[in-house]
C-alpha atoms as one frame of an Amber mdcrd trajectory, in Angstrom:
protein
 -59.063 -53.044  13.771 -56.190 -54.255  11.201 -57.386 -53.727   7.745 -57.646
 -57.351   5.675 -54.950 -58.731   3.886 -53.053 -55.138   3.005 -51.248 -52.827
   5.538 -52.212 -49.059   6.289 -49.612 -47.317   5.391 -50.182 -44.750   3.046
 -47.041 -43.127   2.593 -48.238 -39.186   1.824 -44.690 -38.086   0.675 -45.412
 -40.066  -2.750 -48.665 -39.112  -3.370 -49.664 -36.111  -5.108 -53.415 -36.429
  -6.402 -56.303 -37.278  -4.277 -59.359 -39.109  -6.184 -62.391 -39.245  -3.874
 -65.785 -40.906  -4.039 -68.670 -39.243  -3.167 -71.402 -41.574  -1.761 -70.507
 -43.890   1.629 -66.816 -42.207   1.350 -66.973 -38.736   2.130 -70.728 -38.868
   2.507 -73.192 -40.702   4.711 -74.441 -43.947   2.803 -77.607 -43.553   4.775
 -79.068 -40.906   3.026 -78.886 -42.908  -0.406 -80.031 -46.105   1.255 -82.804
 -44.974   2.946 -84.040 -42.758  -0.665 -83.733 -45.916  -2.591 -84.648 -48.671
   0.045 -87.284 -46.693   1.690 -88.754 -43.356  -0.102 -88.768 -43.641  -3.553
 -91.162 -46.610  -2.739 -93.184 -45.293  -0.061 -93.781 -42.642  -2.925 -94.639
 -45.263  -5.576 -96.559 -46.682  -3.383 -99.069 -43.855  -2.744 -99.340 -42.755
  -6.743-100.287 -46.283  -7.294-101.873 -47.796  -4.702-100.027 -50.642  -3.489
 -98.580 -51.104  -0.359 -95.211 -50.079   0.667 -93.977 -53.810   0.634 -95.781
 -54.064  -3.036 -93.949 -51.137  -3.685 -90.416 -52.987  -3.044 -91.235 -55.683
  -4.494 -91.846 -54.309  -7.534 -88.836 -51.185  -7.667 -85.938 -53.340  -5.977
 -85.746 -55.652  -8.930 -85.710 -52.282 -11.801 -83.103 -50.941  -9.490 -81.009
 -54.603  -9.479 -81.396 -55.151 -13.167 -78.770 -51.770 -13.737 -76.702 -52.255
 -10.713 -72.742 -51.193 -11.600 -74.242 -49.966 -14.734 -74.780 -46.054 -15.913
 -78.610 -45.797 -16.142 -78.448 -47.161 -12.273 -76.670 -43.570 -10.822 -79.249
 -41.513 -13.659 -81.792 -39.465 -12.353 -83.291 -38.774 -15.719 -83.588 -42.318
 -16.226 -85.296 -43.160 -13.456 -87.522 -40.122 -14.080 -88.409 -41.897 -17.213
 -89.053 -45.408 -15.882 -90.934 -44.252 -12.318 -92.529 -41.130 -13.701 -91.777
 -39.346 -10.733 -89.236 -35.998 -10.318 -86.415 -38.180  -8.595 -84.454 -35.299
  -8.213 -87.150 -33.096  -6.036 -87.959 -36.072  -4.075 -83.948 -36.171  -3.233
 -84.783 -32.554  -1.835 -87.525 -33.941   0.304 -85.425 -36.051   2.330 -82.008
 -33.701   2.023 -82.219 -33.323   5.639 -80.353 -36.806   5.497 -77.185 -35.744
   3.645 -74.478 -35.803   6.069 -70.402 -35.778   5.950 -68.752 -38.187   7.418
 -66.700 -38.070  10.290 -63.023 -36.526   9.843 -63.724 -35.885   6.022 -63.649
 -32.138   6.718 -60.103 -32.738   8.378 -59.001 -35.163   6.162 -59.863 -32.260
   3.220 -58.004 -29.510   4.743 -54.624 -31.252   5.526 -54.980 -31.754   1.983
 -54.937 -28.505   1.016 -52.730 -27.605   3.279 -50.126 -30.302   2.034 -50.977
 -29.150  -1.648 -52.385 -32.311  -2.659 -54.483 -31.981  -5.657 -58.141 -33.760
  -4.735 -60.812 -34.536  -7.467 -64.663 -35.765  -6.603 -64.707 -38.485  -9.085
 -68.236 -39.981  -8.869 -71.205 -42.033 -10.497 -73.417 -40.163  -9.460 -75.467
 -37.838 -11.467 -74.259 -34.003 -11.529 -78.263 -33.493 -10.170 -77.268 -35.249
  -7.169 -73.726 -34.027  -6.854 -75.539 -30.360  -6.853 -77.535 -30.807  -4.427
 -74.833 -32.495  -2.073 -72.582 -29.896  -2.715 -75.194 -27.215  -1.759 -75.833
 -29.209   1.487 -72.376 -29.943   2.510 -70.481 -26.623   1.658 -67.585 -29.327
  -0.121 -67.185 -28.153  -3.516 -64.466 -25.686  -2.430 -62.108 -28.148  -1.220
 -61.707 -30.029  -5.121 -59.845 -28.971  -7.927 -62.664 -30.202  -9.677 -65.902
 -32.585  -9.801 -65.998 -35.551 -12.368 -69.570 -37.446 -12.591 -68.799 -40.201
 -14.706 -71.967 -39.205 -16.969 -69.610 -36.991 -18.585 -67.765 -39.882 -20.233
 -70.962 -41.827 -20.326 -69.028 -44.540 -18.703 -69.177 -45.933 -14.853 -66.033
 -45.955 -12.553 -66.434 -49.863 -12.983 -65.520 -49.035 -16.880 -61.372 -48.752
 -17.598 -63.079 -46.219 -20.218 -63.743 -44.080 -16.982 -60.125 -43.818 -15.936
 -58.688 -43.487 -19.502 -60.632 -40.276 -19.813 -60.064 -39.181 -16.355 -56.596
 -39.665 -17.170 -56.577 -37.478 -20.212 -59.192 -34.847 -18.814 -56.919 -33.920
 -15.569 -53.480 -35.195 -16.501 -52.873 -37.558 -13.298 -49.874 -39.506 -12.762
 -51.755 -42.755 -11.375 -48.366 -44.320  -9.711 -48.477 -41.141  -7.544 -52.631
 -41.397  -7.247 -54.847 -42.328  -4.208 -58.285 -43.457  -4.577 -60.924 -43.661
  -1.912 -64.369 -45.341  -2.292 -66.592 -48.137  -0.830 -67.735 -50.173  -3.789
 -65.483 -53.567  -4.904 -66.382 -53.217  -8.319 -65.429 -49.641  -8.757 -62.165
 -50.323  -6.598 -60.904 -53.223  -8.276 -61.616 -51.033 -11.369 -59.607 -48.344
 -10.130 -57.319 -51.051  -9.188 -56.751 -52.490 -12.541 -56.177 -49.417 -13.841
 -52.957 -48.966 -11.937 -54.135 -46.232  -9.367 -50.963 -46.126  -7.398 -52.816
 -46.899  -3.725 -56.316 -47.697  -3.595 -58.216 -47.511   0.067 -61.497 -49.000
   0.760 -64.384 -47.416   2.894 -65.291 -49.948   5.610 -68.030 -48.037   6.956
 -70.083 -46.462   4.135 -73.250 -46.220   6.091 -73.671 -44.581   9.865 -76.556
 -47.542   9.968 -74.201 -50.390   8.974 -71.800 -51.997  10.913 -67.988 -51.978
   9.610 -67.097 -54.764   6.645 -63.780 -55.057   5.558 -63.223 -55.484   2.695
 -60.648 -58.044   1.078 -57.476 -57.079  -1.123 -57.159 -53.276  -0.540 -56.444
 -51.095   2.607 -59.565 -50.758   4.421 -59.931 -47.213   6.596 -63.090 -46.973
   8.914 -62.700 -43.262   9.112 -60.759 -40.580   7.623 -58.738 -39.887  10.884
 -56.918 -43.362   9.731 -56.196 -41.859   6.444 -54.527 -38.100   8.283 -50.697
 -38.792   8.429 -50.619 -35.917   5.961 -49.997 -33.672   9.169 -46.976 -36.037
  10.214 -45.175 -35.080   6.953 -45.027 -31.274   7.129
């Protein structure tokens, strides 16, 4: 399928650094969908009685009200607010984490080519542990930025300022791959050289392009890497 309104052509000769989300880009959205749609109130539901459609109706709004926001990817904070461990009930359902297809590919051309790749992500280092434990990734990055250590979201231009200082990037010769519009048009702003949206975050969602940037379904759309030995 042709990507909306910008061309696929990443040229790989002119890129050097390799920023990566975490969540619906390399990873399965599923996992975090189902934890925060379905779980985490099921949970709720049985410490306090209600049903699990009482449940939702009462944790979708909390979880709406800091959408895009920092608190919203905090574990702690919602530790505070639900009263419940949020990051053992991750565990629970860990069985859910899964890569996504042609990431592990897409990771070692990569290396192979020299790129440097960073995890740049929102979402709490609890979380990014226990991904990394469950995927086996971490090896593949130079090295793993949650944006809690700048206390600023990757919708912020505070984010990328620090990111820019903390690892040196050039961002003319920067990619960027993640799934959310805010946090791409962020990156966008910012002057990240090419920006590529995440079409498919979710196994359980169908494809939906999304406008202004280069849209890959897969990372096997995103491999010309090899073609450039």
């Amino acid at each position: 399928m042709a990507p909306v309104g910008v061309e696929n052509n990443i040229d790989w000769t002119a890129i050097d650094t390799i920023l990566l989300d975490m969540d619906g880009t390399l990873l399965d959205l599923n996992f975090d969908l189902h934890f925060w749609m379905e779980y985490l109130p099921l949970v709720y539901a049985n410490k306090h009685s209600l049903t699990h459609q009482q449940s939702k109706d009462k944790i979708y709004p909390m979880l709406e009200a800091e959408q895009g926001k920092l608190h919203w990817y905090c574990l702690d904070y919602w530790q505070n607010i639900f009263k419940l461990d949020i990051a053992k009930l991750k565990e629970d359902v860990s069985h859910l984490i899964q890569i996504h297809p042609f990431v592990l590919e897409f990771l070692a051309q990569a290396k192979t080519h020299n790129k440097r790749i960073y995890l740049v992500t929102n979402a709490h280092r609890k979380t990014v542990q226990l991904k990394m434990q469950v995927t086996n990734l971490e090896s593949y990055f130079d090295d793993i930025i949650s944006s809690h250590d700048y206390n600023a979201p990757k919708e912020d231009q505070s984010f990328w300022q620090q990111l820019e200082q903390a690892i040196g990037f050039d961002k003319k010769t920067s990619i960027f791959f993640d799934d959310s519009i805010s946090v791409l048009s962020s990156a966008q702003k910012f002057g990240i050289g090419t920006v590529v949206a995440i079409s498919k975050p979710s196994s359980k969602i169908k494809t939906k392009p999304v406008d202004g940037f280069i849209n890959i379904e897969t990372f096997e759309q995103a491999i010309p890497l090899k073609h450039h030995a």
